[in-house]
N, C-alpha and C positions, 0 to 999 in steps of 0.2 A: 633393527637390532638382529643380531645372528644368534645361529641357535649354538648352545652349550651343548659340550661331547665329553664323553665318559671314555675315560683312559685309565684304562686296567689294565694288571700283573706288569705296571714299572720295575725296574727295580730300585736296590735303594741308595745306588750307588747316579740316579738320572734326578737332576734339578730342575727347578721349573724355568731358568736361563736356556735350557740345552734342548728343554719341551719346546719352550713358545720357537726356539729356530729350528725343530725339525719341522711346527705344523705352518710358520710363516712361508713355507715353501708351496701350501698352497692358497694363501691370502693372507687377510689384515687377522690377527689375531689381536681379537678385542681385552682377553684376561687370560692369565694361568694360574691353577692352582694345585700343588701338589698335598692330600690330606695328610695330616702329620698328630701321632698320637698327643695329647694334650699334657700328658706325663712325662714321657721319656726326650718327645719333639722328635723322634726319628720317623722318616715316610711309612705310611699303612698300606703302599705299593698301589696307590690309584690317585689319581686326581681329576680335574675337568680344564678343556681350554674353549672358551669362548670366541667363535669365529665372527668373521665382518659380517657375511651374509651367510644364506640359506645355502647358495651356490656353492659357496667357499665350503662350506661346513660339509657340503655331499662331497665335495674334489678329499677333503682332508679324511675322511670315512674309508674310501674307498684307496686312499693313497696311503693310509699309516695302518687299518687293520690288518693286523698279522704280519706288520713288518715286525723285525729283529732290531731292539734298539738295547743294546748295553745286554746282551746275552740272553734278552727275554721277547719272547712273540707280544706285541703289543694287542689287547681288546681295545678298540674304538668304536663307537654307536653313539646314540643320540641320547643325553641327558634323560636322566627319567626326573618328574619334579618330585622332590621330596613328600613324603607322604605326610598327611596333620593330623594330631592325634586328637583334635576339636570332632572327628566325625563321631565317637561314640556317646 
């Protein structure tokens, strides 16, 4: 399984069709997901894509950080795991 990438300051005008073929340029892109308010359904300008490998996942880091996609500098890094609120 490949690791999951955190893709900040989208904008809201960029679908998760238009994500997964910027980052299949550098592998298998396993999932897209663009987060979208629960209310309104419009993008919260971030989402995550799931790459093949580990490999794939550094190529796509170093290949779309800080690129310009649809008028906005793209953030790309590696997935943080969500936090549990079980710890307290």
């Amino acid at each position: 399984m490949g690791k999951k990438l955190y893709v900040g300051n989208l904008s809201y005008n960029t679908y998760e069709a238009s994500l997964r073929d910027l980052f299949q340029a550098y592998g298998q892109v396993a999932s897209v997901k663009i987060i979208t308010d629960r209310d309104s359904g419009n993008s919260k300008g971030f989402g995550f894509v799931e790459m093949g490998s580990d490999a794939e996942a550094s190529a796509a880091i170093t290949g779309m950080n800080g690129r310009e996609v649809d008028g906005r500098q793209l953030k790309v890094n590696e997935a943080m795991d969500k936090p549990r609120n079980d710890r307290y």
